[in-house]
C-alpha positions as CSV (number, residue, x, y, z in Angstrom):
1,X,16.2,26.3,-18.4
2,X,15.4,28.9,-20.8
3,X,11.7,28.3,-22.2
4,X,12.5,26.3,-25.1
5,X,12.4,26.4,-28.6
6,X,10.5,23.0,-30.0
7,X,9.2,21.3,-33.0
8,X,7.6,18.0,-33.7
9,X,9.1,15.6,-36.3
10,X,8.0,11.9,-37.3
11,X,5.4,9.6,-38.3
12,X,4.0,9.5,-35.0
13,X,2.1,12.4,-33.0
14,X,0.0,12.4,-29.9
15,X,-1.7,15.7,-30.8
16,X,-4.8,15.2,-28.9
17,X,-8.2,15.8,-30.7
18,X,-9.2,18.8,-31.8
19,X,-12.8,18.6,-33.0
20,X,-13.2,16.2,-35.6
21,X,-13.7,12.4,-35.8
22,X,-10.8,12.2,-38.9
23,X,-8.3,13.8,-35.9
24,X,-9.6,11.5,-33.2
25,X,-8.7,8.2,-35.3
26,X,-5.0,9.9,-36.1
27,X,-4.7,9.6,-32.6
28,X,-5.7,5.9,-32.4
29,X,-3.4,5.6,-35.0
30,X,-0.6,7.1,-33.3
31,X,-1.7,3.9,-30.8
32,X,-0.7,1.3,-33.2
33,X,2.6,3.2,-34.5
34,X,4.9,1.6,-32.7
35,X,6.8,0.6,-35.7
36,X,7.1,4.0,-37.1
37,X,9.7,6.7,-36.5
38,X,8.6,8.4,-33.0
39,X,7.3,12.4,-32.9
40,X,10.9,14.0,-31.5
41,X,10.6,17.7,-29.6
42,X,13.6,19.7,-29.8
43,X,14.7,21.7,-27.0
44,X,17.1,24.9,-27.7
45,X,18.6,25.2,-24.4
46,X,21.2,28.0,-23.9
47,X,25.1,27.4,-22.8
48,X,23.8,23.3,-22.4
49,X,27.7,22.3,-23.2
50,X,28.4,23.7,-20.1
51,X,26.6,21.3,-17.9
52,X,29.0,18.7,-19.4
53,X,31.4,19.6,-16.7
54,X,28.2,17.8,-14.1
55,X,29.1,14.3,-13.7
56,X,25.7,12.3,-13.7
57,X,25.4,8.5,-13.6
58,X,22.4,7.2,-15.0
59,X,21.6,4.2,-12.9
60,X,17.9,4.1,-14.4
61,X,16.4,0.3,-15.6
62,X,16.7,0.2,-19.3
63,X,13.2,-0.3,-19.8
64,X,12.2,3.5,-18.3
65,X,14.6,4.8,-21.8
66,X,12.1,2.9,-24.1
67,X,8.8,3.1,-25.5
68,X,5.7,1.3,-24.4
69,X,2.1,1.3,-25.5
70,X,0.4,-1.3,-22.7
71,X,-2.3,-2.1,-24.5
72,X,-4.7,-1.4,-27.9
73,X,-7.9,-2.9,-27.0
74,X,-9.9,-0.1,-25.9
75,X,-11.6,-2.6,-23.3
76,X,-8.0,-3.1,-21.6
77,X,-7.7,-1.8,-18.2
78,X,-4.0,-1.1,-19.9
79,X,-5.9,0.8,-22.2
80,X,-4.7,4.5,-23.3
81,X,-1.4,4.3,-21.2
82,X,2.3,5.2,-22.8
83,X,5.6,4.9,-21.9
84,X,7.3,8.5,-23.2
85,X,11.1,7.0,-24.0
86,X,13.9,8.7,-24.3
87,X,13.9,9.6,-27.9
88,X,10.8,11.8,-28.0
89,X,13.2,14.3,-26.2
90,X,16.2,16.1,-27.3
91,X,18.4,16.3,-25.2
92,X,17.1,13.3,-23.4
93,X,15.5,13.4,-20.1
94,X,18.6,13.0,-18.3
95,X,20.8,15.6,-19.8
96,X,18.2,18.0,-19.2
97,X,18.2,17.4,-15.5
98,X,22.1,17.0,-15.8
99,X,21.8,20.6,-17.3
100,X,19.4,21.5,-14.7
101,X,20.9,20.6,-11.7
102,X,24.4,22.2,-12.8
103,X,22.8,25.6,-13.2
104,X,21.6,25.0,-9.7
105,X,24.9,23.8,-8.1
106,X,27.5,25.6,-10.3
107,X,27.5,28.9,-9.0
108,X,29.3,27.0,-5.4
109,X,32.1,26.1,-7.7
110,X,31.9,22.5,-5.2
111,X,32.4,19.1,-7.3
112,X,28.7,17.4,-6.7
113,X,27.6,13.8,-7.5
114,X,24.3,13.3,-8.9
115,X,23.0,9.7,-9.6
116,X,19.4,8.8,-11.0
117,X,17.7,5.7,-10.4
118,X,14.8,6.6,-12.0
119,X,13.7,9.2,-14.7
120,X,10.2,7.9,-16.4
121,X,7.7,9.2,-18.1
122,X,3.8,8.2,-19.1
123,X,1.0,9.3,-20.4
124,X,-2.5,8.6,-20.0
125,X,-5.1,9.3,-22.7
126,X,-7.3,6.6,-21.8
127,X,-10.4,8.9,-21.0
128,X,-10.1,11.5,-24.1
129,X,-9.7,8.1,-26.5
130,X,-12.2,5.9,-25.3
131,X,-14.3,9.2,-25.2
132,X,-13.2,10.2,-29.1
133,X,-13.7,6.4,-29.6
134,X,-17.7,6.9,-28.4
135,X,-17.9,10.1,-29.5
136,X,-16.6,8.4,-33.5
137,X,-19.2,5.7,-33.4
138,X,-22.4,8.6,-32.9
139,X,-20.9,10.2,-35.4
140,X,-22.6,13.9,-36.5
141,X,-22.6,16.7,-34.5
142,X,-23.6,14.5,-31.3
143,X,-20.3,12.6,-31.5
144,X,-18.6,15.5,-32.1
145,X,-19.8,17.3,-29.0
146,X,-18.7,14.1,-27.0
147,X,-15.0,14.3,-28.5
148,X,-14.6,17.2,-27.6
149,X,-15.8,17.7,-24.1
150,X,-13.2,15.3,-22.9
151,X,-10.6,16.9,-25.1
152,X,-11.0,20.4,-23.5
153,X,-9.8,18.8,-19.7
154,X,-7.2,20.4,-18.6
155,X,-5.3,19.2,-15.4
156,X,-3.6,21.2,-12.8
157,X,0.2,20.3,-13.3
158,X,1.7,19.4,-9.5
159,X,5.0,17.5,-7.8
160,X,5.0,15.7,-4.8
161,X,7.2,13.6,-3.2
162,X,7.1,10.0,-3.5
163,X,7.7,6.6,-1.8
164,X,10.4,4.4,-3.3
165,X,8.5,1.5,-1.7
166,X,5.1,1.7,-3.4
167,X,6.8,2.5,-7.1
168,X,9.3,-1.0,-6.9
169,X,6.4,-2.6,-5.6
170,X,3.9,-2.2,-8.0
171,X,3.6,-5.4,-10.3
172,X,1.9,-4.1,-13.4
173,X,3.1,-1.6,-14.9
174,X,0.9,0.8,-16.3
175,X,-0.6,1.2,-12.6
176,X,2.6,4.1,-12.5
177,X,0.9,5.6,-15.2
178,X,-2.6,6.0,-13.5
179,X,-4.1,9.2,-11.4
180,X,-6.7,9.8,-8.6
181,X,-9.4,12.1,-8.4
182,X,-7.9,14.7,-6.6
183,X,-4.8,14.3,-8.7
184,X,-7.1,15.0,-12.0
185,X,-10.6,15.7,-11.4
186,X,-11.4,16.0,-14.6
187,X,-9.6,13.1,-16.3
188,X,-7.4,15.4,-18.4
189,X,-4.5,13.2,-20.5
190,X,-2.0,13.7,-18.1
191,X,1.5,12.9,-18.1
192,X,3.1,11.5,-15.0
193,X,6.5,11.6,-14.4
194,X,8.8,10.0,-11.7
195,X,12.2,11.4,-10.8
196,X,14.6,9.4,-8.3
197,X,17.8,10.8,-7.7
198,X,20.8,10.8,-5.4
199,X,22.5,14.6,-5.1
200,X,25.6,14.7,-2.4
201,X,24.3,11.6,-0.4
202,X,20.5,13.1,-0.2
203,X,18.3,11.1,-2.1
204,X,14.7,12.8,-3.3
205,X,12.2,10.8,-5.0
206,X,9.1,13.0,-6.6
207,X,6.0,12.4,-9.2
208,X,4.6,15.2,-10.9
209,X,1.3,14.3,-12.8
210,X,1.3,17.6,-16.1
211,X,-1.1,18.2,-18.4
212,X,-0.8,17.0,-21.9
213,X,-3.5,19.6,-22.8
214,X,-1.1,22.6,-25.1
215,X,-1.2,26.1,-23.6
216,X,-0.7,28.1,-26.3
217,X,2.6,27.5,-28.4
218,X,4.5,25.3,-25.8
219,X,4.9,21.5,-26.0
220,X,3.0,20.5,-23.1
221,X,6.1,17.5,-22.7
222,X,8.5,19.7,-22.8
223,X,6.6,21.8,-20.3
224,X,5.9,18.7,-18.4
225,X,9.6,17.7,-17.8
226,X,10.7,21.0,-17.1
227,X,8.2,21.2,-14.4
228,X,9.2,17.9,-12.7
229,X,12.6,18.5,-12.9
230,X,12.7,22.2,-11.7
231,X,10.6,20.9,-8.9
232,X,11.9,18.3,-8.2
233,X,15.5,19.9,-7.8
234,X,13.5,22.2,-5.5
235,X,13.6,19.7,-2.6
236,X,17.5,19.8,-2.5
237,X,17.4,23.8,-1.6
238,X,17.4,23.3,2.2
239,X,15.6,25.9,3.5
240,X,12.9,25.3,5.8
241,X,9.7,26.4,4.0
242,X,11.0,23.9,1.3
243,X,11.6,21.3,4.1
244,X,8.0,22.0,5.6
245,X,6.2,22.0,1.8
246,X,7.7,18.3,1.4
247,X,7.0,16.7,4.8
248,X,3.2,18.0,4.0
249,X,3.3,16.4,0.7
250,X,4.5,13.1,1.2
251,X,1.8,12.6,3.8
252,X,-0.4,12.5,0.3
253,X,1.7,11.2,-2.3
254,X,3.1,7.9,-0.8
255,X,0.1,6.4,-2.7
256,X,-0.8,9.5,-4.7
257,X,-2.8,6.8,-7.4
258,X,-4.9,4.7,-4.8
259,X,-4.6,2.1,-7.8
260,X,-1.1,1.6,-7.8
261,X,-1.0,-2.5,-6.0
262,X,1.5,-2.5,-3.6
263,X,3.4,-4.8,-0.9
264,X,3.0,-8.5,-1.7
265,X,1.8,-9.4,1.9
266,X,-0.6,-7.5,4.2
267,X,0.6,-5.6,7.3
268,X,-0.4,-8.4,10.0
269,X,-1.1,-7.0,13.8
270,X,-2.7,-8.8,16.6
271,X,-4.3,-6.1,17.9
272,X,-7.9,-5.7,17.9
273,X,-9.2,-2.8,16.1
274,X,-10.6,0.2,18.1
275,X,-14.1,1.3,17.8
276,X,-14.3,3.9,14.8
277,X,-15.1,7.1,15.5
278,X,-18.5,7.8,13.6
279,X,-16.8,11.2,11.8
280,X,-14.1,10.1,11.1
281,X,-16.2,6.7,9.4
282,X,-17.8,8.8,7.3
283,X,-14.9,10.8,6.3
284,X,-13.2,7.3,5.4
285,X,-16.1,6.5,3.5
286,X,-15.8,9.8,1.3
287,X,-12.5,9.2,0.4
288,X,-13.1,5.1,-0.6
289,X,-16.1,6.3,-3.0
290,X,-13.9,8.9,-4.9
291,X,-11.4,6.3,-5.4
292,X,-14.2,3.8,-6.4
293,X,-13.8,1.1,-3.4
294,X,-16.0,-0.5,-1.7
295,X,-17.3,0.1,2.4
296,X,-14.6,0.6,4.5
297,X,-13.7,-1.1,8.0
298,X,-11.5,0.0,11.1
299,X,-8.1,-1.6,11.1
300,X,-6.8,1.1,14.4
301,X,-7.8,4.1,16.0
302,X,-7.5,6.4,13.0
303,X,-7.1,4.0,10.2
304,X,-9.5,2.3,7.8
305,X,-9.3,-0.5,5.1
306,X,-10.9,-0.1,1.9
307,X,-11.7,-3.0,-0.3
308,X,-11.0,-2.0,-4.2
309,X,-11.2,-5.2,-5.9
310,X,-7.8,-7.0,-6.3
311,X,-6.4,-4.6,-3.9
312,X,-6.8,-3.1,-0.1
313,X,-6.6,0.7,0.4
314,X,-5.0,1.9,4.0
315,X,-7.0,5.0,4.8
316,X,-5.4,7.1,7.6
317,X,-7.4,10.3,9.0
318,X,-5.9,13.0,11.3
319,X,-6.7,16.3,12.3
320,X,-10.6,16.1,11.0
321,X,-8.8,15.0,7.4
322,X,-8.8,11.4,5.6
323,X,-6.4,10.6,2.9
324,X,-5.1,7.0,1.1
325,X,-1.5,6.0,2.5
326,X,-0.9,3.0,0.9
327,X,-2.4,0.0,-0.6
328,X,-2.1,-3.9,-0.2
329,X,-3.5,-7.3,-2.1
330,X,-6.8,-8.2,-1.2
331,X,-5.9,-12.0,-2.2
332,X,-1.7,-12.5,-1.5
């Protein structure tokens, strides 16, 4: 896709703040806009009539084409997460990857079928608003300073595969929408964006978490989707550096939010845990504190169980290395 031409029209904006308490409240305004005609970016993409000749089926719940704002109490744990629909876009989400994936497949002159089961989008401000939030009740040139030292964040924009599994399986909602520390360090607002297709009988499921932070004069959504989609089209090239790259990565990003709650019922096992190795303890341990859990325990020979409140997190360390794999309810 061509970089695009865009422009921002309606009531509703989620410009984020740019150094004064009157802009901070716009954006808590944009909050409780639900009722008012959404911001719309435009896309000029070149030839895009072309792509008609694609057949896509969009097999996507109807819910993932609509609007959401999860909560507006700033003490919700719901707090600060969106639901991008499909109207912010146009074209739409789908037509762009329709467009997308017939530049990628056209030049074979093959028919293809391409069905998506999901194409989502969220964002998560919670950090910069509850900051603008603190930052508005200081007030002066404290207040000010607070604003906007969460608003400068900036994320590192990045895809990774992702398991069909842990997304059905999560029971609340905005938990989709939510990051991890290594995911977003700095708890930028973030976008995070889950594609789930079905090209020619190979099914690719990816999540790319994109900064909402503008770089210069390009919408950071429109940046955002054209990321995930390019990359995520990436995993149907079949070479095997791609092949390699996305075996690494979905070691990672089966649970790439540690607080996404997943399966319903506990992995059961009567086998007695092995004794932990002391390294590989510790190592365990780092990775439960940056995702705010509690001690861990063994559950194997490389695995630990993390307690996180509601939820368990399955820690699984190889090669000297720790990481979360999935997580589990604490209380089924």
């Amino acid at each position: 896709m061509a970089a695009p031409q865009w422009e921002v029209a309606g009531g509703c904006t989620t410009a984020p703040y740019r150094g004064s308490m009157k802009r901070h409240f716009f954006a808590l305004l944009m909050l409780a806009c639900a009722g008012c005609t959404p911001a719309v970016t435009k896309l000029n993409v070149a030839d895009i009539a072309k792509s008609d000749a694609l057949q896509v089926t969009d097999k996507r719940p109807a819910s993932e084409k609509e609007n959401k704002i999860f909560s507006l109490l700033i003490t919700s744990k719901e707090y600060g997460v969106i639901r991008t629909g499909d109207v912010h876009l146009s074209p739409p989400p789908v037509r762009l990857l329709q467009h997308e994936a017939y530049q990628k497949f056209a030049a074979d002159g093959s028919a293809h079928t391409v069905t998506v089961y999901h194409f989502v989008i969220y964002q998560n401000m919670r950090t910069q608003l509850r900051a603008g939030a603190i930052g508005a009740g200081l007030g002066g040139a404290l207040g000010a300073v607070v604003g906007n030292s969460i608003a400068s964040h900036d994320a590192a924009s990045q895809t990774h595969l992702y398991d069909e599994m842990s997304f059905n399986s999560v029971s609340d909602e905005y938990l989709r929408g939510q990051y991890n520390g290594w995911e977003n360090p700095d708890n930028a607002s973030v976008y995070v964006i889950y594609i789930d297709t079905d090209i020619d009988g190979k099914k690719v499921f990816t999540r790319t978490v994109a900064s909402m932070k503008p770089h210069g004069d390009q919408n950071p959504l429109a940046d955002g989707v054209e990321l995930a989609i390019k990359n995520h089209l990436a995993h149907y090239d079949g070479n095997s550096t791609a092949a390699s790259r996305a075996t690494q990565s979905n070691v990672i990003s089966a649970t790439t939010s540690a607080t996404l709650a997943a399966a319903t019922t506990p992995a059961a096992t009567d086998a007695q845990p092995a004794p932990a190795n002391a390294g590989m303890l510790t190592a365990a341990q780092g990775v439960a504190n940056q995702l705010h859990c509690n001690a861990v325990r063994p559950n194997g020979d490389t695995t630990f169980t993390a307690s996180c409140g509601s939820y368990d997190v399955v820690i699984d360390c190889d090669g000297g290395k720790c990481h979360p794999m999935h997580t589990v309810n604490a209380h089924p």
